[in-house]
C-alpha positions as a printed NumPy array, in Angstrom:
array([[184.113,  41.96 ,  87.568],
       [187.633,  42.858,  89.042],
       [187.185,  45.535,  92.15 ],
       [188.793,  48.436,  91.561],
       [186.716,  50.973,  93.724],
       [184.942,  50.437,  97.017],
       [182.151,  52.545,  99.14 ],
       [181.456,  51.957, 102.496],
       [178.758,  53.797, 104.223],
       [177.639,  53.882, 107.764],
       [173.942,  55.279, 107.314],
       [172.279,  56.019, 110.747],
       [173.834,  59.505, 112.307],
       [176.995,  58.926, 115.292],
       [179.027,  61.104, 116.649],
       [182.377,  59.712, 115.941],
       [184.218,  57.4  , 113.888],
       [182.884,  54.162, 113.934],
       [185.49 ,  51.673, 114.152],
       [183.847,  48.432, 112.086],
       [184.107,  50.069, 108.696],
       [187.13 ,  51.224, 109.33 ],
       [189.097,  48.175, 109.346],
       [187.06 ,  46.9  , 106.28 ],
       [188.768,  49.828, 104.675],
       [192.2  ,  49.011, 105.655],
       [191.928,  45.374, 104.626],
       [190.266,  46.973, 101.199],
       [193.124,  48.999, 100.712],
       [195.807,  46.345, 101.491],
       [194.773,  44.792,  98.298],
       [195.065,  47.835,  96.053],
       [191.319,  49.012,  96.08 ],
       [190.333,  52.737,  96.353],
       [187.899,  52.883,  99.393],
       [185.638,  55.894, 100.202],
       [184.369,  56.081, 103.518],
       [180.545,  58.074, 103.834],
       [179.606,  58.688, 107.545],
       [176.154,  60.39 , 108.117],
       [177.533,  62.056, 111.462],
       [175.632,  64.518, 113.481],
       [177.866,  67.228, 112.591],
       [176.63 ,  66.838, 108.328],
       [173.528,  64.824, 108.96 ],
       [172.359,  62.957, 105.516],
       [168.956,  62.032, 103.989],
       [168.751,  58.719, 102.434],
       [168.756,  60.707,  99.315],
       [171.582,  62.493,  99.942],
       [173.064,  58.801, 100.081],
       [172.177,  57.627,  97.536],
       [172.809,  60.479,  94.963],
       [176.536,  60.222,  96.681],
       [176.82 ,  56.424,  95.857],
       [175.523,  56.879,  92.432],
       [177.924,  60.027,  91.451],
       [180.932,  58.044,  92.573],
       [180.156,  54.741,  90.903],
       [181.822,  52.146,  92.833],
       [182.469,  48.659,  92.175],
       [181.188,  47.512,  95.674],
       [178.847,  49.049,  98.372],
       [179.288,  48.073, 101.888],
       [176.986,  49.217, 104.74 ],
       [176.943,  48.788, 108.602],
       [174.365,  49.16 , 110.666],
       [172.993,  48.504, 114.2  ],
       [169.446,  48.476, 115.604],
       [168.271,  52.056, 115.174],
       [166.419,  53.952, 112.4  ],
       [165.961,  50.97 , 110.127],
       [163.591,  52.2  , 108.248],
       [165.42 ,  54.726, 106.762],
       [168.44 ,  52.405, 106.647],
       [166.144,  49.913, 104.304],
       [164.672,  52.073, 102.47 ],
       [168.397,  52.94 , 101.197],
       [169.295,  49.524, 100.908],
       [166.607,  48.773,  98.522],
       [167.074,  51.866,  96.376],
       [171.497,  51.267,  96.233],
       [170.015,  47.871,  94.638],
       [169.168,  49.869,  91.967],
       [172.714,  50.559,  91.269],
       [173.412,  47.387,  89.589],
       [176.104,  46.666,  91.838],
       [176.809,  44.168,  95.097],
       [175.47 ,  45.651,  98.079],
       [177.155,  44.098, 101.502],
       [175.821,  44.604, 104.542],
       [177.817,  43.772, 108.04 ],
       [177.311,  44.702, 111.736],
       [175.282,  43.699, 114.931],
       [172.116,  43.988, 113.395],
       [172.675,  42.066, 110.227],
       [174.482,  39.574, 112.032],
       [171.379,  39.29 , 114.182],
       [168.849,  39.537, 111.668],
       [170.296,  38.097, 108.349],
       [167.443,  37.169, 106.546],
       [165.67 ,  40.829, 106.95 ],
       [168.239,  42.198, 105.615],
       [168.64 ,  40.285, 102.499],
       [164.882,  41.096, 101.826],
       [165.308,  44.668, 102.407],
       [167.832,  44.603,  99.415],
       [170.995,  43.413, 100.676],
       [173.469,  41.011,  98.27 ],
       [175.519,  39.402, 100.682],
       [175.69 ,  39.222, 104.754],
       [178.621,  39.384, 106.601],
       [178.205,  37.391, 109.825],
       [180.581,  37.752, 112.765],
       [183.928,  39.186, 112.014],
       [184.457,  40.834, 108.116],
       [188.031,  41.151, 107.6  ],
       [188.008,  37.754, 106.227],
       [184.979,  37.278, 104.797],
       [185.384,  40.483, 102.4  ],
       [188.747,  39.473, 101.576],
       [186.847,  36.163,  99.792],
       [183.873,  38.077,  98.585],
       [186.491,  40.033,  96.833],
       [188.258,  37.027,  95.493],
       [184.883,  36.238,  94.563],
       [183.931,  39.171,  92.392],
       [187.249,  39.152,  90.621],
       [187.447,  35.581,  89.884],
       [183.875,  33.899,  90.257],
       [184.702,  30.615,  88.545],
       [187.44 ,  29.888,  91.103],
       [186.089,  31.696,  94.221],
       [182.323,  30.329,  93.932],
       [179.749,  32.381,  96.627],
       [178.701,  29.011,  97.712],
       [182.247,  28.215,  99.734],
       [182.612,  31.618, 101.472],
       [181.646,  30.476, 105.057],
       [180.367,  33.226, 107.167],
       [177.907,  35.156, 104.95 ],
       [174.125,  35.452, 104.022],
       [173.533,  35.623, 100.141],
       [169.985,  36.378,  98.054],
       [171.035,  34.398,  94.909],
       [168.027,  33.901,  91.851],
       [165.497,  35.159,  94.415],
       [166.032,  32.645,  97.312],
       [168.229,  33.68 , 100.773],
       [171.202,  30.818, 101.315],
       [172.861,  31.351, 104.421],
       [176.56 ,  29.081, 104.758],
       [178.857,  27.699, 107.444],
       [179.853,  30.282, 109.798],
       [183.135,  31.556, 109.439],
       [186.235,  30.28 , 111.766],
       [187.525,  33.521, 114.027],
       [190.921,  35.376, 112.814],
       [193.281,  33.504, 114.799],
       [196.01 ,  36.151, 114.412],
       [194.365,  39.858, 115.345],
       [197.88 ,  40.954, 115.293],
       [197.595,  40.669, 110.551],
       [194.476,  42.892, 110.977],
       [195.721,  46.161, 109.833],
       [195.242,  49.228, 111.697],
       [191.852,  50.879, 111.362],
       [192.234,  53.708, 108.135],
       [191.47 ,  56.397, 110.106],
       [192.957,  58.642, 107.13 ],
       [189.628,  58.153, 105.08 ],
       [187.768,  59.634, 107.189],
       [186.572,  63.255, 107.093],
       [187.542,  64.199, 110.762],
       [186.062,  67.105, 110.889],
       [182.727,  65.452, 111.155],
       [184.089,  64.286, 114.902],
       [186.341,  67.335, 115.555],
       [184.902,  68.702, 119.488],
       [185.177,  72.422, 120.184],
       [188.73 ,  71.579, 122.102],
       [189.889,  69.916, 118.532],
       [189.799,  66.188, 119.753],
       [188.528,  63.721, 117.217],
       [185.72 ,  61.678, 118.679],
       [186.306,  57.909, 117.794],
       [190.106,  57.967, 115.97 ],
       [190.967,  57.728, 120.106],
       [189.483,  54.276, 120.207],
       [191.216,  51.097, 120.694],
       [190.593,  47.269, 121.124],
       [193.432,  45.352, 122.941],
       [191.091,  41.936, 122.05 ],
       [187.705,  40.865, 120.97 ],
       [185.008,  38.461, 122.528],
       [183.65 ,  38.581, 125.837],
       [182.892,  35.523, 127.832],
       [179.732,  37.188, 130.269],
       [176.614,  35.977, 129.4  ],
       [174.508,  39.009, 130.243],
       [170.709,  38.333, 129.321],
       [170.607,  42.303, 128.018],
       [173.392,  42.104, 125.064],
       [174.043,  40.167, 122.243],
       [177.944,  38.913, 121.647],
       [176.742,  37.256, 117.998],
       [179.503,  39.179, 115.901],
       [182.877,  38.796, 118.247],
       [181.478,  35.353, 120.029],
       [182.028,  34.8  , 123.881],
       [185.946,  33.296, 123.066],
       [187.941,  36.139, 124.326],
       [191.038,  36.727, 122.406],
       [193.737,  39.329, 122.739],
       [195.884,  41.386, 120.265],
       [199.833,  41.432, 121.445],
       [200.866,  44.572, 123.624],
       [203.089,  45.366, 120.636],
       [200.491,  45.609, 118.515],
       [198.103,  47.308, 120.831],
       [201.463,  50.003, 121.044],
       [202.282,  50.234, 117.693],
       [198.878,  51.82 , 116.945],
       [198.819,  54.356, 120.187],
       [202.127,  55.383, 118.512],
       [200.902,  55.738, 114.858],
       [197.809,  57.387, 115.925],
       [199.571,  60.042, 118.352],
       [201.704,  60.633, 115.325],
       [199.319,  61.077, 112.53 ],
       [196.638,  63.012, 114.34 ],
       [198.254,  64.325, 117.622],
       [195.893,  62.207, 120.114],
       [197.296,  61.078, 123.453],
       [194.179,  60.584, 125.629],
       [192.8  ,  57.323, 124.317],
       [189.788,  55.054, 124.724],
       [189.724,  51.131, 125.116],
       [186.41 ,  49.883, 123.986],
       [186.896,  46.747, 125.241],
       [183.819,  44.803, 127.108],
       [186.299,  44.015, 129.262],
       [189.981,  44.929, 129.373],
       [191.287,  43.814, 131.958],
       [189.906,  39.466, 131.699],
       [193.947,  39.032, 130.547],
       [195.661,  40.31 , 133.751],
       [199.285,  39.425, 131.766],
       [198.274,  41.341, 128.86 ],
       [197.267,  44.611, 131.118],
       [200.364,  44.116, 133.018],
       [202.661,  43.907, 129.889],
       [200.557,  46.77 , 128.748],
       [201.266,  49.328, 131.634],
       [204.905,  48.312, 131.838],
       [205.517,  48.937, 128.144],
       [203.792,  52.   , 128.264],
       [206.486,  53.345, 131.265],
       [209.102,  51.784, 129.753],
       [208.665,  54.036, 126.251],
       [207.746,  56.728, 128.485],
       [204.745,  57.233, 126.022],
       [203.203,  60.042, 127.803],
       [199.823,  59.506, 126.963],
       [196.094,  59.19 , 129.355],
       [193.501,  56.223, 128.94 ],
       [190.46 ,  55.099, 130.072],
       [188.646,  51.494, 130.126],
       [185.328,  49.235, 130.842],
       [186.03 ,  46.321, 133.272],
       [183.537,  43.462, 135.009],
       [183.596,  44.508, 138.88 ],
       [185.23 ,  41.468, 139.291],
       [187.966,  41.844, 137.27 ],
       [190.43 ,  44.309, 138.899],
       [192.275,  43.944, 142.128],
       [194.421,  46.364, 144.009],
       [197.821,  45.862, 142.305],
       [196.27 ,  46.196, 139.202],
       [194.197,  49.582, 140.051],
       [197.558,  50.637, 140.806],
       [199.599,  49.369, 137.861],
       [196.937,  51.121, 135.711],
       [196.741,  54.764, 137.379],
       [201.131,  54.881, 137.152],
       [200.277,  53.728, 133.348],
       [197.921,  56.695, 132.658],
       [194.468,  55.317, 133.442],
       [192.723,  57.76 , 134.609],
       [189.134,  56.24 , 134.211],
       [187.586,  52.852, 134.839],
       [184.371,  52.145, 133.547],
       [182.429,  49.584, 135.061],
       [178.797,  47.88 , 134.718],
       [177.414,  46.023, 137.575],
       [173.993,  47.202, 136.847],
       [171.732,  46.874, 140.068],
       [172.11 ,  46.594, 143.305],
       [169.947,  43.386, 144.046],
       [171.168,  40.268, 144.359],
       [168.205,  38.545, 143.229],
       [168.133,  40.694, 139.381],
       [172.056,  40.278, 139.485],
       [171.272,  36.531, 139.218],
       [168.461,  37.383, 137.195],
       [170.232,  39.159, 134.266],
       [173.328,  36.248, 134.534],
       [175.896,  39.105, 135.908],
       [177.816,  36.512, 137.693],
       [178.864,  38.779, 140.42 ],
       [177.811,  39.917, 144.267],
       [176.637,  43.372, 145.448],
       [179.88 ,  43.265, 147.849],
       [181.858,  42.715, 143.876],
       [180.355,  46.706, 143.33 ],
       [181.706,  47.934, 146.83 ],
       [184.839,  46.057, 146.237],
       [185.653,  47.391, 143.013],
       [184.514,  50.753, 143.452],
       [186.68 ,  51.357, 146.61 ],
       [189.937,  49.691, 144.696],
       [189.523,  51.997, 141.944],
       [189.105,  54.736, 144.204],
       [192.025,  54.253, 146.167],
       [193.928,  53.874, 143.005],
       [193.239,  57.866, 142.455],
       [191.513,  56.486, 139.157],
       [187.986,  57.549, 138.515],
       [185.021,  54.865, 138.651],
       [182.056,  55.473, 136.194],
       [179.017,  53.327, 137.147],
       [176.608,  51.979, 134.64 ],
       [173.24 ,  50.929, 136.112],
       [170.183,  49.393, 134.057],
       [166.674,  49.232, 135.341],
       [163.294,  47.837, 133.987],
       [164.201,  44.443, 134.027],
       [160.554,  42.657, 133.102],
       [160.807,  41.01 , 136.752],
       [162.397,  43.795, 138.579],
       [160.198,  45.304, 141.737],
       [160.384,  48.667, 143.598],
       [162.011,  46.482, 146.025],
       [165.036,  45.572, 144.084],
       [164.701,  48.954, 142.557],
       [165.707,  50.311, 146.058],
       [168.671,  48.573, 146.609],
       [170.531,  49.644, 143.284],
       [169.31 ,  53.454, 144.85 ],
       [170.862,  52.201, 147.964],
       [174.245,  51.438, 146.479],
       [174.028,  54.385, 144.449],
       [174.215,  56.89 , 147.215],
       [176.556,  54.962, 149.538],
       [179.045,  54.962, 146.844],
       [178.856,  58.451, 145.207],
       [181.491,  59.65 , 147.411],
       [183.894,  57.604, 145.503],
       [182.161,  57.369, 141.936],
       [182.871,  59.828, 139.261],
       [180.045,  59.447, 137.117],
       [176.504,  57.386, 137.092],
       [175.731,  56.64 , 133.191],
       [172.707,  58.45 , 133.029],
       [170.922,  56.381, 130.419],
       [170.173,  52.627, 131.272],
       [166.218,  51.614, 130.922],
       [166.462,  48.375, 129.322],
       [166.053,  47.455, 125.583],
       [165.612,  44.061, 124.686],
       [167.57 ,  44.099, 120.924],
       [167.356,  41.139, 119.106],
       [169.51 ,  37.676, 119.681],
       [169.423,  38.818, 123.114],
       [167.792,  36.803, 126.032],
       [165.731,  39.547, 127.279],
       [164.48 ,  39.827, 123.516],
       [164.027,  36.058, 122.884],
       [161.824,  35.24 , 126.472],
       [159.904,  38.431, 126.167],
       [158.835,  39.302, 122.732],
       [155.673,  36.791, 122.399],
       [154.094,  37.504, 126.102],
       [154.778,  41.487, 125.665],
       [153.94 ,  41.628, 122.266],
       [157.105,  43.569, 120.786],
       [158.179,  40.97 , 118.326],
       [160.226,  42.796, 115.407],
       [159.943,  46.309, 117.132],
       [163.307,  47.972, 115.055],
       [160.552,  47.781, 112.434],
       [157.677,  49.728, 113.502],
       [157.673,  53.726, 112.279],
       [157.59 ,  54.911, 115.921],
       [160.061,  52.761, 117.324],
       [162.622,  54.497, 115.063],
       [164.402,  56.245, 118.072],
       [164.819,  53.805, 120.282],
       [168.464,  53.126, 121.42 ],
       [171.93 ,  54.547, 122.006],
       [172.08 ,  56.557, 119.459],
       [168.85 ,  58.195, 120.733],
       [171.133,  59.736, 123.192],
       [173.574,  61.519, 120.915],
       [173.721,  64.762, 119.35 ],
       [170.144,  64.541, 117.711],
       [169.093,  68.082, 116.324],
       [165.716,  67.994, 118.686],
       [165.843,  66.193, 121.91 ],
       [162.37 ,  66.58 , 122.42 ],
       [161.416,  64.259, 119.467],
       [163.047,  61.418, 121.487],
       [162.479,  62.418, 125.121],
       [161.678,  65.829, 127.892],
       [164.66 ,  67.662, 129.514],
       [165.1  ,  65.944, 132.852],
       [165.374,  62.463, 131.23 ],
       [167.878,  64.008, 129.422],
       [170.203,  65.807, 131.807],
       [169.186,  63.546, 134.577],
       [168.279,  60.114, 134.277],
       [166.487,  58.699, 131.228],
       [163.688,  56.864, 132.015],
       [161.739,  57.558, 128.881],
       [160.765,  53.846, 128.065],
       [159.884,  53.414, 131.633],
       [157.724,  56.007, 132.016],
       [155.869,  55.247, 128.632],
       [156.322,  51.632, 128.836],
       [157.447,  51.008, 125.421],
       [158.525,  47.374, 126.251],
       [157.773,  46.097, 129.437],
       [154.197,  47.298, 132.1  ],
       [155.573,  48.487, 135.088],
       [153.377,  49.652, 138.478],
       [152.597,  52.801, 139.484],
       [154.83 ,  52.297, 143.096],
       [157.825,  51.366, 140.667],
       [157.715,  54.766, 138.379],
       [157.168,  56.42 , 141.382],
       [160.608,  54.758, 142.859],
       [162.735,  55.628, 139.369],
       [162.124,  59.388, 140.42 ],
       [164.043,  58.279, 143.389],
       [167.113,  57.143, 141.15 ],
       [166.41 ,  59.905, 138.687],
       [167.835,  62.306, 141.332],
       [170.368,  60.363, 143.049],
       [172.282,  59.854, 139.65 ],
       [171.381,  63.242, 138.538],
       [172.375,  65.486, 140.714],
       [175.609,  63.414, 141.096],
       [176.27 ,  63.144, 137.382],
       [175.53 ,  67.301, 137.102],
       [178.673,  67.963, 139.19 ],
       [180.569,  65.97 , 136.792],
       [179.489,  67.561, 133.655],
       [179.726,  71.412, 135.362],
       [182.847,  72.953, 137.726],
       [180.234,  76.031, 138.906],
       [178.148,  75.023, 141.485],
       [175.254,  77.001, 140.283],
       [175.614,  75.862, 136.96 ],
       [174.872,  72.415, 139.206],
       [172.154,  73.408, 140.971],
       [170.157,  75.425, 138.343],
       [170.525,  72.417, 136.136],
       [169.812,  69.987, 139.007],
       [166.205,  72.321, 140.122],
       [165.177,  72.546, 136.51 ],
       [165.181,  68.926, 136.25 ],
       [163.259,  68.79 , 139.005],
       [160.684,  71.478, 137.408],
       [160.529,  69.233, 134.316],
       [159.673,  66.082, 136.149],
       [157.251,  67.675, 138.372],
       [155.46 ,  69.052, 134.499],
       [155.894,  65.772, 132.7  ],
       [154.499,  64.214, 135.935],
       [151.208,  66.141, 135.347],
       [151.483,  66.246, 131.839],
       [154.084,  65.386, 129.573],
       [152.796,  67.409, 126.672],
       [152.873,  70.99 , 129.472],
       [156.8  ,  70.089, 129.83 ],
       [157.789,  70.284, 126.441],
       [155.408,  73.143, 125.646],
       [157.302,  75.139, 128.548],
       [160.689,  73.649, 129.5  ],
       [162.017,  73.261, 125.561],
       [161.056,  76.712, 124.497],
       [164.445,  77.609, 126.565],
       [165.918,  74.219, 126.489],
       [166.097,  72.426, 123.379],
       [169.533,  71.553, 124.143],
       [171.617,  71.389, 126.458],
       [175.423,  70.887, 127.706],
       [174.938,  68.107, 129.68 ],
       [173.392,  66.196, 126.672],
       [175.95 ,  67.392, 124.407],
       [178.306,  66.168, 126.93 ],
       [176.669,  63.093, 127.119],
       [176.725,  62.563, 123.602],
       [180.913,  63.062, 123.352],
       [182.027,  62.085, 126.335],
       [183.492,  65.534, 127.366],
       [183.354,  65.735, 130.801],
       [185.009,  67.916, 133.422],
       [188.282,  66.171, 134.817],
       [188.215,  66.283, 138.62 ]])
């Protein structure tokens, strides 16, 4: 079978261009193949049938999916019905990465483990020429072959990022990400490296490793350029762990960007102990004008808990760098670690209010979700009894994507945990028990990142404050009974700016 024609789907709804599939499609199209790229985006949301009667007009010679933890059941249920199209379904991302052998029996071909630009490139050499390229020496993939799952040798890391070729944004349909103020959500998104070295109990670094490795600054420039060119975008988004772990390559970075006097904004995530005062500043005359960083909590004891590897005095240190930089900080904090007290609780409230002067933004999501390969997953699942949860019909929700542009809120959570703080898996305990004394200290942090976050999201102060007391209405109703807050709060607040805002990163500039 020679590959002439390729479809690559990304099945669960996002909000913008997801980055994966599109450098599959560039490598795809280096060799000559015609890709077409199907996104089920919240601006044209898809049924699996809709899907499916999509991959079956268009006959391709390939089907690739990726996927992460969220609605799986939907996701498999299209996997096993694209078998039905008589051609190779592949299947790549965090979750089947994490979870090869599910996958396979769900309907999947082949399993692309870690990184995919290389392992396609054989699968392809494969498919055109299976005498020469047998399945059985492509390292790096998962493969259901006469009814039995073989799994090979994982595949080496691309040593040279810089001969990946630049993500196709061009197949995409970018109106599905185009915001009211005509920005494309996701074709703004670089990655100056991959890998991250932290070894964070809550996340799983399976597909990129912990090796961190860096594209050149050239490279890195050459697609800012291409990218401003082809679609007009100068405020652009690093989605880097952790830019800034190669201080030469950020320096480099900022001085090529004066040099070419690029005119162009950017934002980044960063560890709290991974930017100094010389490098705040190098940044901010570079265009930074946003620093995301993720301590957490405030506790020294769950710091050492979750592996952070940094102090509480790392948080004040950072945040007051960035600050003085003129650069905005955005805080991520997590909470409902399984050995996390109202104690500990406090002190990440603590921090929280002595450093809102100088913080932007709190994330306003951060309850913890133990996904699989992770080490919260792994030393939890048996005692709590959520083994396999992605799989169970009312666990479908759970996740990021939970917090995007979904067309009813109230199917995944009420209207403060929304446009406050969401503490939805808290309060219902969907992974973890937690005391009464502890959900009674989240409302605590519910308020202190709310209100805080609300002036970010709205310039009129009343705007703030109406936003800020309704929350407070819809706690006080869920509080007494969740079922009275949606039956009164949605009927005049089934969505909402600050969730839309949430969901596409549109916030007010300050």
């Amino acid at each position: 079978m020679a590959v002439k024609k390729a479809l690559l789907i990304y099945p669960a709804p996002i909000s913008q261009m997801p980055s994966g599939i599109a450098y599959l499609g560039a490598i795809l199209e280096q060799r000559g193949i015609n890709v077409d790229i199907l996104v089920n985006s919240f601006r044209k949301i898809m049924s699996s049938e809709d899907i499916y009667r999509y991959a079956e007009r268009t006959e391709p010679d390939i089907i690739g999916l990726s996927f992460i933890t969220y609605d799986l059941i939907n996701t498999y249920e299209l996997l096993g019905r694209l078998k039905t199209l008589g051609v190779p379904v592949v299947c790549g991302g965090v979750h089947p990465t994490a979870r090869p052998e599910e996958s396979l029996n769900a309907g999947a071909s082949v399993i692309v483990m870690n990184e995919g630009e290389l392992t396609i490139e054989a699968l392809v050499d494969h498919w055109d020429n299976p005498g020469a390229n047998p399945i059985e020496a492509i390292p790096g993939i998962a493969y259901r072959q006469n009814g039995e799952n073989h799994t090979n040798l994982k595949m080496g890391r691309v040593a040279d990022l810089d001969a990946i070729p630049y993500p196709a944004r061009h197949l995409f349909d970018a109106d599905q990400f185009r915001l009211s103020n005509n920005e494309l959500k996701g074709f703004e998104r670089l990655f100056s490296g991959r890998g991250c070295p932290s070894k964070c109990t809550f996340c799983d670094k399976t597909v990129f490793g912990r090796k961190f490795k860096t594209r050149s600054v050239e490279n890195v420039i050459g697609e800012i350029e291409q990218v401003k060119k082809d679609f007009g975008i100068r405020s652009f988004s690093f989605g880097d762990d952790t830019l800034t772990l190669d201080k030469r390559f950020v320096n480099t970075f900022c001085e090529e960007i004066l040099k070419r006097d690029l005119d162009i904004e950017w934002n980044c995530s960063t560890r709290v102990d991974r930017v100094n005062s010389e490098m705040a500043t190098m940044m901010k005359r570079a265009g930074c004008f946003r620093i995301t960083l993720g301590p957490e909590s405030g506790h020294p004891d769950t710091l050492l808990q979750i592996k952070k590897g940094i102090t509480v005095d790392d948080i004040y240190n950072a945040t007051n760098v960035i600050y003085d930089a003129g650069i905005q900080a955005y805080l991520n904090f997590m909470c409902g670690f399984p050995e996390e007290t109202p104690e500990r609780l406090k002190a990440t409230i603590k921090v929280i209010r002595d450093l809102s002067p100088k913080v932007y933004m709190y994330q306003v999501y951060g309850a913890v979700v133990p996904y699989p390969n992770t080490e919260v997953y792994t030393e939890n699942y048996e005692k709590f009894g959520f083994k396999d949860w992605w799989l169970e019909p009312e666990m479908q929700g759970i996740g990021m994507a939970m917090y995007q542009n979904v067309k009813d809120p109230y199917h995944c959570s009420v209207y403060y945990q929304r446009s406050l703080f969401d503490d939805t898996y808290i309060m219902k305990e969907t992974f973890f028990p937690y005391s009464k004394e502890f959900k009674k200290t989240i409302k605590e942090m519910i308020f202190a990142v709310g209100k805080h976050s609300l002036a970010a999201q709205y310039r009129s102060r009343t705007k703030q404050y109406t936003y800020y007391l309704l929350g407070h209405l819809s706690k006080m109703m869920y509080d007494l009974n969740p079922n009275l807050e949606i039956s009164l709060v949605s009927t005049f607040a089934r969505t909402n700016l600050v969730h839309e805002n949430r969901s596409i990163g549109s916030f007010v500039q300050h």
